[in-house]
N, C-alpha and C positions, 0 to 999 in steps of 0.2 A: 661697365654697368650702364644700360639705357636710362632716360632721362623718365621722371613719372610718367608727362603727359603721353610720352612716344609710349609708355608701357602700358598706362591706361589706356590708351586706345586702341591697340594691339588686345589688352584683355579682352574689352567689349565687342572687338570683331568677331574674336575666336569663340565666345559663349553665345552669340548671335546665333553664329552658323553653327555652333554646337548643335541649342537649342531648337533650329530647325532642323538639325539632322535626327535631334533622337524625339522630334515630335514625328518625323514620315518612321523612325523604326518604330513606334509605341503603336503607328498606324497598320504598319506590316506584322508584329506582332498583333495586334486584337484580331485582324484578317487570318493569322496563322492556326490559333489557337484552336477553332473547331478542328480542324482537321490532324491535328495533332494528338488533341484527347480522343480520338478516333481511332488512334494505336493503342493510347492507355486504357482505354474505355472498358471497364470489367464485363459491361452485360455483351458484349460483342465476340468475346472473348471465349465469356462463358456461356452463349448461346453454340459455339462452334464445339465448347471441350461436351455441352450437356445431350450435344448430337453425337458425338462417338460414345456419350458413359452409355444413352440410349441403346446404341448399336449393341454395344459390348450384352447391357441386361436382357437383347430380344437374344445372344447368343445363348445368354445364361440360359434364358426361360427354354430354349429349345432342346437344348443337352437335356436338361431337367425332365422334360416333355420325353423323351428319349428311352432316358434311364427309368423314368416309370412304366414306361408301357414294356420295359424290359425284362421290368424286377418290380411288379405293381404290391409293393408295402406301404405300409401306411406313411414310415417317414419320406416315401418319395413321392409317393404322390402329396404329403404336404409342402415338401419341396418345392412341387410345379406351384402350387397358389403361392408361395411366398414371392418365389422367381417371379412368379406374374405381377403381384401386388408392387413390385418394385419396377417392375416395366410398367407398368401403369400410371405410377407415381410420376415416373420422366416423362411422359406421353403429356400428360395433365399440364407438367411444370411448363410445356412451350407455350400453354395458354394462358398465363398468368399477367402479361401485359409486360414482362422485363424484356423480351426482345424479340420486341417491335420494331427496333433500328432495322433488324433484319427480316424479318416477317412479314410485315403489313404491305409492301409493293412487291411480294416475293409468290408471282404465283402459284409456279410447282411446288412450292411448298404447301401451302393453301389449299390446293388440291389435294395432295396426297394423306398431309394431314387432317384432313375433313373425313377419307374413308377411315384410315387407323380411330381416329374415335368412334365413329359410328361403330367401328369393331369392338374397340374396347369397351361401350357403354352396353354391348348387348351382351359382352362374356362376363363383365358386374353381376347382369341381371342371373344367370345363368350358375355362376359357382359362388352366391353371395351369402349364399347359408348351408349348415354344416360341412359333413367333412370332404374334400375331394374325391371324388369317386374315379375310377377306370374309364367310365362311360363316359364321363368329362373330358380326361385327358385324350382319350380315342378320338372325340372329335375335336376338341382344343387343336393336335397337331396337324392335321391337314388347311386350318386356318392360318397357324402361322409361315406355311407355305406361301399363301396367297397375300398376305400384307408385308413378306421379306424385301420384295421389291419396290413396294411403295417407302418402306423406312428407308431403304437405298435411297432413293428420291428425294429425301427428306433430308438425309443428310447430308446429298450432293447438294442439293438446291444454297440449302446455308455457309455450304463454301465457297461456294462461286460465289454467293452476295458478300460474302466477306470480303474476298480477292477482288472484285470488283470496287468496292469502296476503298479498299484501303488503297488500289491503284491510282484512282483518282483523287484522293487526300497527298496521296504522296504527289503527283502532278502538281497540285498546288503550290503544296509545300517545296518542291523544286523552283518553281517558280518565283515565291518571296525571298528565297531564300538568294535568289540572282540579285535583286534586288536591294537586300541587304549589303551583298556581298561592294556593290557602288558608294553603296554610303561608308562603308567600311574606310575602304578606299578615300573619300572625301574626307573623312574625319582625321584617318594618320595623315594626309597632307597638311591638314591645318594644326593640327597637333605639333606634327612635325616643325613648321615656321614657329609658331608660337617658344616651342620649345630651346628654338635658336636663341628667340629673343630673347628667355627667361633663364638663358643655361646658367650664365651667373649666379642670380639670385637662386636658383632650384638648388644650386651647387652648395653656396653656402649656407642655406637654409637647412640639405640634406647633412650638411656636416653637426651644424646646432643640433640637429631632431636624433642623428647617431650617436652625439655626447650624451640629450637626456636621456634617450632607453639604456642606453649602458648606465648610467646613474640610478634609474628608474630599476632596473633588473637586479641590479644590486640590494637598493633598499628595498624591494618586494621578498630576495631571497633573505635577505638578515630580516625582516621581518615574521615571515613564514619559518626562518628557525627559533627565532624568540616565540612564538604564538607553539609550536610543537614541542618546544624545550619547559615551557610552564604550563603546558597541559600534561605534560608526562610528570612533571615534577608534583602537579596540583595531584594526580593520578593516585601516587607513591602514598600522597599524606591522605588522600581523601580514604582509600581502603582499610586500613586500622582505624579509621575514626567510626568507620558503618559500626565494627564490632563493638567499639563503645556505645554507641547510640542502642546498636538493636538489643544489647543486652543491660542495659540501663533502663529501655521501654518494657522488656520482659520484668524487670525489679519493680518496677512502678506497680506492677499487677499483682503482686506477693501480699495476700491476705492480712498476715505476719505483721507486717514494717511498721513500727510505733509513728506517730506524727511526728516526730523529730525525724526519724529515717527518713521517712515520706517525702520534709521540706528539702530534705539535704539532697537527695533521690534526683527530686525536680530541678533544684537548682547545678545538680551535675549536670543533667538531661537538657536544660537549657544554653548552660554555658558552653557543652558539646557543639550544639546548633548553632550556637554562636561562632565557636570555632571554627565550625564548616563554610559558615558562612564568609570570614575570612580568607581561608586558603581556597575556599571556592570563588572567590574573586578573580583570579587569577586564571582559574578555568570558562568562568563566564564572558570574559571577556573574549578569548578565545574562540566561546561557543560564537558569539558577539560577531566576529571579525570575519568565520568561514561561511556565514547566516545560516546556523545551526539551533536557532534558539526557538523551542517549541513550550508552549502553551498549554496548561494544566486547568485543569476545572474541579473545584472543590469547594465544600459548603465552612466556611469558618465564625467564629464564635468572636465579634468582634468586644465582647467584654471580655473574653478569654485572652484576647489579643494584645493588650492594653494591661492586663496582668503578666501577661507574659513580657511585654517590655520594660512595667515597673520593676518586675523581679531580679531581669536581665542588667539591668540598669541604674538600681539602687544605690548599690552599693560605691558604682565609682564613683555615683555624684555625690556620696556622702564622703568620698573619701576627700574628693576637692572642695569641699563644703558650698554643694551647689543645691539649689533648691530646684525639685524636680516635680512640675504639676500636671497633671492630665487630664486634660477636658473633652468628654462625647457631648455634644449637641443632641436635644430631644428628636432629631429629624432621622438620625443614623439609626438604621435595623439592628436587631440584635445578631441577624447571620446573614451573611451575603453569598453569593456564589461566585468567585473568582480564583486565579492562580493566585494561591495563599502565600506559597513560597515565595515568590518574587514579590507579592505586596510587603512580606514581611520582609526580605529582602533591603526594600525600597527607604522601611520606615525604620530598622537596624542601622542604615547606614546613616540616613540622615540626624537620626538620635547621637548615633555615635560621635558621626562628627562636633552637634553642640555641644558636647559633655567633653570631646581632646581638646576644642579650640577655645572651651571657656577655663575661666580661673577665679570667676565669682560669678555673685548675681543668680538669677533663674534660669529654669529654660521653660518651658510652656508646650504641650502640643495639646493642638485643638483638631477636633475630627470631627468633622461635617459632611454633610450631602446634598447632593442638586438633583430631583430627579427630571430623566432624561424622559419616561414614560412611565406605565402602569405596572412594569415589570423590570428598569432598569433604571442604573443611580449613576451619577459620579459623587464615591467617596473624595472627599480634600483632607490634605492633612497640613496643618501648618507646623511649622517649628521652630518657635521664637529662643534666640539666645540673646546674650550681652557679653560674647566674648568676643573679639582681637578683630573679627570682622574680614574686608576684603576690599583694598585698595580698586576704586574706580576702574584705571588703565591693568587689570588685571581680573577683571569679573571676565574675559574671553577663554581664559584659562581653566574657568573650574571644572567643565562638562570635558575637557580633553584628555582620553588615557596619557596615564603615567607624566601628564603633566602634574604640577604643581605651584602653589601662588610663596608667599614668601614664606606665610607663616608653616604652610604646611611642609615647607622647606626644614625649617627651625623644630618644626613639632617631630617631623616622619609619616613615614603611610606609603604603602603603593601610590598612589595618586589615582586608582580605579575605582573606588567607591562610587563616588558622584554620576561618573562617567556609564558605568553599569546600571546605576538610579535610573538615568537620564533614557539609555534606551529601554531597559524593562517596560517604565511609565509610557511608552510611547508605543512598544508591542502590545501594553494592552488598554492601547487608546487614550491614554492621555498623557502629560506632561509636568516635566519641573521647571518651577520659575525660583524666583530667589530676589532680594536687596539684599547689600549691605554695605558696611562704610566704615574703614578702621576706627576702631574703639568704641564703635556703637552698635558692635552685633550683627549679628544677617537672621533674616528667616526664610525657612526655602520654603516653597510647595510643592506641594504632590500630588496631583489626581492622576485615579485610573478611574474605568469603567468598570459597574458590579453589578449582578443580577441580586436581585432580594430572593430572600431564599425562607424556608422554614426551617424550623429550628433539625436537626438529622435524626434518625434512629440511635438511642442510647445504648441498642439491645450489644452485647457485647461479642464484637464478630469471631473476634479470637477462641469463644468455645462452640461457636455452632459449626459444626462437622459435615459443612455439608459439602467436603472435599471427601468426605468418607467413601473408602474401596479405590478412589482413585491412583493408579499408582505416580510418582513425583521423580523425575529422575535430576540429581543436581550435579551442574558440569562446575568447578570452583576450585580451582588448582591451592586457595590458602585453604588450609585446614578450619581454619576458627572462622572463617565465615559457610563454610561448609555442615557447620554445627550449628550455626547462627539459622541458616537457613533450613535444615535438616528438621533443630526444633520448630521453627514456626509452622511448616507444613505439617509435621505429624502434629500439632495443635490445633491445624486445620482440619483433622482427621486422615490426612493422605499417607499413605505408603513409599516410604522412602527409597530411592535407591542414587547412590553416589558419586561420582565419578574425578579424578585429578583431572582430567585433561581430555580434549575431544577424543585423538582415537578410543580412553578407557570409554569414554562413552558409549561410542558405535558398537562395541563390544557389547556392555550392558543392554544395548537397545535389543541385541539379536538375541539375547539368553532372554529377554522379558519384554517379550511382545503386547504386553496389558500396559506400558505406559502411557497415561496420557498426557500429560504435558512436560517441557524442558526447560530448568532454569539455568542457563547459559551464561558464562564468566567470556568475556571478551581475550581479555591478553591473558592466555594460558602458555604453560613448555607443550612440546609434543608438537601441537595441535589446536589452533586458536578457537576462538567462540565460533567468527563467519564462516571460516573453513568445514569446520566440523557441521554447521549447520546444512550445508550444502552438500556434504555426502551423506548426510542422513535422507536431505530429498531425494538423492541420487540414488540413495536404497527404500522407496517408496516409504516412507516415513511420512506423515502427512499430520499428524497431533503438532496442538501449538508447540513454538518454542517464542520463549520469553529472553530476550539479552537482558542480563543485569550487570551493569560496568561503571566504575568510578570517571570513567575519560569521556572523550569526545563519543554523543550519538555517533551510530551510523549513520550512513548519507541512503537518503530514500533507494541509490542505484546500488547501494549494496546490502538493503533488507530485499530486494527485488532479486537481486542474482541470488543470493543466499537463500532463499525462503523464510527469512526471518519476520515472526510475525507481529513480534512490538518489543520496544525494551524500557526499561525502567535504573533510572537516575540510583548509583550508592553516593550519600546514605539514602535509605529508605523509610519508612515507617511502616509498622504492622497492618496498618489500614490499607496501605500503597498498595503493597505485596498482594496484599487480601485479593482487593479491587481491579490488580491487574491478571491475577490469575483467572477471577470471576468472569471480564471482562471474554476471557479466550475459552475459558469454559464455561460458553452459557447454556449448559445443557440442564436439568436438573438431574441429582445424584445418581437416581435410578436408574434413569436412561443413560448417563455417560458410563456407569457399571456396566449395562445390557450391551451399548456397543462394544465396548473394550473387549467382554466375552467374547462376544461373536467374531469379531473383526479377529482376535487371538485363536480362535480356533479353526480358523483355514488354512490351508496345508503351507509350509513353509514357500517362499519364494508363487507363489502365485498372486499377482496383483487384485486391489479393488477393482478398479478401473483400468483398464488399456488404450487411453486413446490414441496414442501414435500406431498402433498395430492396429485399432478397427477402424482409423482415418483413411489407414494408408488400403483396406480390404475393401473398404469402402468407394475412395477415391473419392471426399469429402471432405470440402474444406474445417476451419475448428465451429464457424457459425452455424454451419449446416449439421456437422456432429450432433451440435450440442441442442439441438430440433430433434433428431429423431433420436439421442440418446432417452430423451426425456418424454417420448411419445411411446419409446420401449416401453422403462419403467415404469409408465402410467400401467401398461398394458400386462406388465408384470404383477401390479400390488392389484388388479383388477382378478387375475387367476388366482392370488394366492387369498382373496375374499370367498372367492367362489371354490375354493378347494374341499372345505367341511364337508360341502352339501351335495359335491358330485359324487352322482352312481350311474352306472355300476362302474367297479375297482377300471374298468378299460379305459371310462373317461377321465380319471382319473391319472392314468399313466398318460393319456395322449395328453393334458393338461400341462404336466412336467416337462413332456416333451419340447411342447411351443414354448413355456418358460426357458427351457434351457437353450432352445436356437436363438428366440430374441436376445436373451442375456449376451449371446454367443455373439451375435453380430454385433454388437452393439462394443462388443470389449468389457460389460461384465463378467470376470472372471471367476469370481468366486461365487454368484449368484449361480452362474451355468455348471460349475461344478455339481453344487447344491442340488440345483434340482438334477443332475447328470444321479445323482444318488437315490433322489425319490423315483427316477423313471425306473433307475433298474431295480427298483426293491417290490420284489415278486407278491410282498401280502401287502404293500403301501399300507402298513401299519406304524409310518412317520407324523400322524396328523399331529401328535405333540409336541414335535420341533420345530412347526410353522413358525413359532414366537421366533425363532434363530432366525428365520428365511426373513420375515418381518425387518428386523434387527440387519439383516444384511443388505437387502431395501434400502433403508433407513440411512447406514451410512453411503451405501452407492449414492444416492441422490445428495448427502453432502457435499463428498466427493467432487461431484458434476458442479454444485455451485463453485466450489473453492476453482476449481477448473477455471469457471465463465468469469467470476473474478479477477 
């Protein structure tokens, strides 16, 4: 083993000439780079692919030109104007200023494309109103004779300027890359000596750093099985407690229940929540450790709040004859906007802890506010006790899962309360503090951040129907929560239908093509929630679906692969449910019935939308798709305005006609169906099913959003 000084000085050689080596490669690289993005360079690229798509649409427009003067009917002679209007379109596109790289010192091209427009802007003028005629296309083809050689030109021009650059980029890049390849060389030699010098210490270094990761891999995997093992177990308890909760929340709403029912009702209904809140510990922390923990927004009733924790809480401090007071400050709103659950959370746990770890005396919570602005607060909550306290050389302990201090040793508890407190308050923006000191008590703090809110709508959601016609399909392998859910939607007004397990799903989706949304159980037999979600996309399926699951969220990359389009936390509340359905059906009643019809009554197996088939007919990327899909359908809902009022019955068919090609290119499939049925109906006495065509529109253009999304 070398001696420091001889190894210090050896370090400082070798990062010397390190750092001179990799300042001339940083120099070789920033030199490299133009010529590099000059292979990856998209408009270069796409200037060379949008001069063959060119080619390919002047062959189109010519067949076209062809077959009408062959077979001069009207749909081919609207053929050649389309054929053309898309050769036109490419013509345009080299003048738009995206390549330039290749254009602007490119004479022959400049040339050639100066005549091609002057051609194109006169045959605009030429067929730029009504319909194609013969006369047109007679003279149309002997022009396209005389500018076939110039687009030849045009699109030699832009490949030789391609091969030319990319020759001399490559040159370059040959050249640094020699260049490199010396210092390359320089670096392993000093590498190399240093490496002599250091072989020792590297040696036993490298043995130290192979004992931690083996230690290190170890406790990551017994950790990852304890974090899996109590989320499955939290799982187990958390599913039978929904059915308590939802059908306790359903009793609460029973006209009937004397006030005694009512109290006893509530203090089930609470002490439930309480429970969840418990064995959800366990789960939270979980959420906690894989950084799974999402964010809720909701308006709560902070006097309701404070009864709800008297209620929750009375009783044990009367059982330890503890005095329990509560104090709102005049600053604090009566409603705030925050994640209710985890505030209450926050101030369950801390409650709870003063009332296990005292054994006389008081406890106190005070709630206060700071405001932050005109529209936000920090709520504080403090929570004074006088019980057993917390030794000095052990206040490091109280914020660390499933640690514990002495007394919580002696009392019991997971030891995640605090700990779960501690990050909740800090997802949403603020923090716990704490004193304390054996036999004189602690009091913690707790702020978050709250938006001030108004007081909510009382109106009572659970009977406005305005899920009504909707049909509700639920995937929920246990029985009792499949009733659980069953009832609250048809309370919603929706139309139920059932399913144990993903594949019975898929099934039900094919026999009732009117549903519109999917409430999804995660860990089913058969056929789980993700999976089944994902053959439902796979069978163009496209209505939300909702995960409702007691376990861990999915992970964003598997609502993403799956189609999954939100889930929702068991247990739930009626309001949750409500809000999250709402949420994915924001359509109003009417209109989500209208589509449902519509979208139901197209022929089995024929898609909304086809984008990979009209991409691929196209030769159009998804950005460019999603341009002219949307310049179709404009052009669609524009004929089906003008349909009432055109005469006579001919223009009327030829109207149907152009809906049905545009639908057609575009990968509308069932729109071009549609109108494939107005063209051939010999009396076009369809004007009253417009509202379907409307309706078909309608969702196409959702569709196209959910796509661009």
């Amino acid at each position: 083993m070398f001696s420091p000084p001889s190894f210090r000085a050896a370090s400082i050689m070798v990062v010397l000439v390190l750092a001179a080596a990799f300042a001339l490669m940083l120099k070789f690289e920033n030199q490299q780079r133009p010529y590099l993005q000059q292979f990856s360079e998209f408009t270069r690229q796409d200037a060379v692919w949008h001069s063959f798509s060119s080619m390919e649409e002047f062959h189109q427009l010519h067949n076209a030109t062809e077959l009408a003067l062959r077979n001069p009917k009207p749909e081919t002679l609207e053929q050649v104007r389309l054929s053309y209007e898309i050769f036109a379109g490419r013509i345009s596109a080299f003048q738009n200023g995206a390549y330039d790289a290749l254009t602007n010192h490119n004479s022959a091209f400049q040339k050639n494309i100066k005549l091609i427009n002057q051609w194109v802007n006169k045959t605009d003028l030429e067929i730029a109103t009504g319909p194609m005629t013969l006369e047109q296309v007679k003279k149309l083809e002997p022009e396209l004779h005389q500018i076939e050689d110039q687009l030849k030109e045009v699109v030699h021009s832009l490949q030789v300027e391609f091969s030319t650059q990319m020759e001399i980029s490559k040159a370059h890049i040959d050249e640094l890359a020699s260049y490199r390849m010396g210092l390359y060389a320089l670096m392993f030699v000093v590498m190399a000596g240093f490496a002599f010098f250091a072989l020792h210490n590297l040696w036993a270094s490298q043995q130290r750093q192979i004992e931690l990761l083996a230690a290190q891999d170890k406790a990551m995997q017994a950790n990852e099985a304890k974090s899996q093992f109590l989320a499955n177990v939290s799982h187990e308890m958390r599913t039978p407690l929904t059915t308590v909760l939802g059908y306790s929340e359903q009793l609460q709403q029973d006209p009937t229940l004397t006030a005694k029912q009512s109290q006893s009702l509530n203090h089930i209904h609470h002490a439930s929540r309480y429970l969840l809140s418990l064995i959800g510990n366990v789960l939270d922390m979980s959420k906690i450790e894989v950084g799974r923990v999402v964010l809720s927004n909701e308006v709560i009733s902070i006097p309701d709040l404070i009864n709800e924790l008297e209620g929750m809480f009375w009783h044990q401090a009367k059982i330890k004859g503890l005095q329990l007071e509560f104090h709102i400050a005049s600053d604090v709103p009566a409603y705030v906007q925050l994640d209710g659950g985890k505030w209450r959370q926050i101030l369950v746990n801390l409650l709870g802890n003063a009332i296990k770890f005292s054994e006389q005396g008081k406890i106190e919570l005070h709630l206060s506010a700071s405001k932050i602005n005109d529209h936000d607060l920090f709520l504080n909550c403090t929570i004074a006790d006088q019980g057993l306290g917390i030794a000095p050389d052990e206040h490091d302990k109280v914020f660390v899962p499933f640690a514990q201090t002495a007394s919580g040793r002696h009392i019991g508890g997971t030891g995640l309360g605090l700990a779960i407190s501690l990050e909740y308050a800090r997802f949403m923006g603020g923090d716990i503090t704490f004193c304390s000191a054996p036999d004189q008590g602690s009091q913690f703090t707790a702020s978050v951040v709250a938006a001030i809110a108004e007081a909510p709508n009382l109106n009572d959601y659970a009977t406005e129907k305005n899920l009504s016609g909707l049909g509700v399909l639920i995937v929920e392998d246990q029985a009792i929560n499949r009733e659980l859910l069953s009832d609250l939607c048809k309370r919603f007004g929706a139309t139920v239908y059932k399913a144990e397990h993903g594949a019975q799903a898929l099934e039900i989706l094919v026999r009732h093509p009117n549903i519109a949304i999917v409430l999804m159980d995660r860990n089913m037999p058969v056929m789980d929630g993700l999976t089944a979600t994902q053959e439902m996309r796979q069978n163009s399926f496209a209505q939300p679906v909702l995960m409702i699951s007691a376990g861990l969220p999915p992970s964003e990359a598997e609502m993403q692969s799956s189609g999954l389009n939100a889930w929702l936390s068991k247990p739930f509340s009626t309001a949750q449910l409500h809000q999250a359905m709402n949420a994915l059906l924001h359509l109003p009643s009417d209109g989500s019935a209208s589509l449902t019809e519509a979208e139901s009554a197209a022929p089995d197996g024929v898609p909304l939308l086809d984008v990979e088939g009209a991409c691929q007919r196209l030769g159009y990327n998804m950005q460019r798709y999603q341009l002219m899909a949307q310049k179709g359908l404009d052009r669609i809902a524009e004929i089906i305005e003008t349909w009432p009022t055109s005469e006579p019955e001919t223009e009327k068919t030829r109207l149907a006609h152009s809906a049905k090609g545009i639908a057609r290119q575009i990968g509308a499939e069932q729109l071009g169906d549609y109108f494939a049925q107005l063209e051939n109906d010999s009396d076009n006495q369809l004007d009253s099913q417009l509202l379907l065509a409307q309706e078909l529109l309608a969702a196409t253009r959702r569709r196209l959003q959910i796509i661009a999304i």
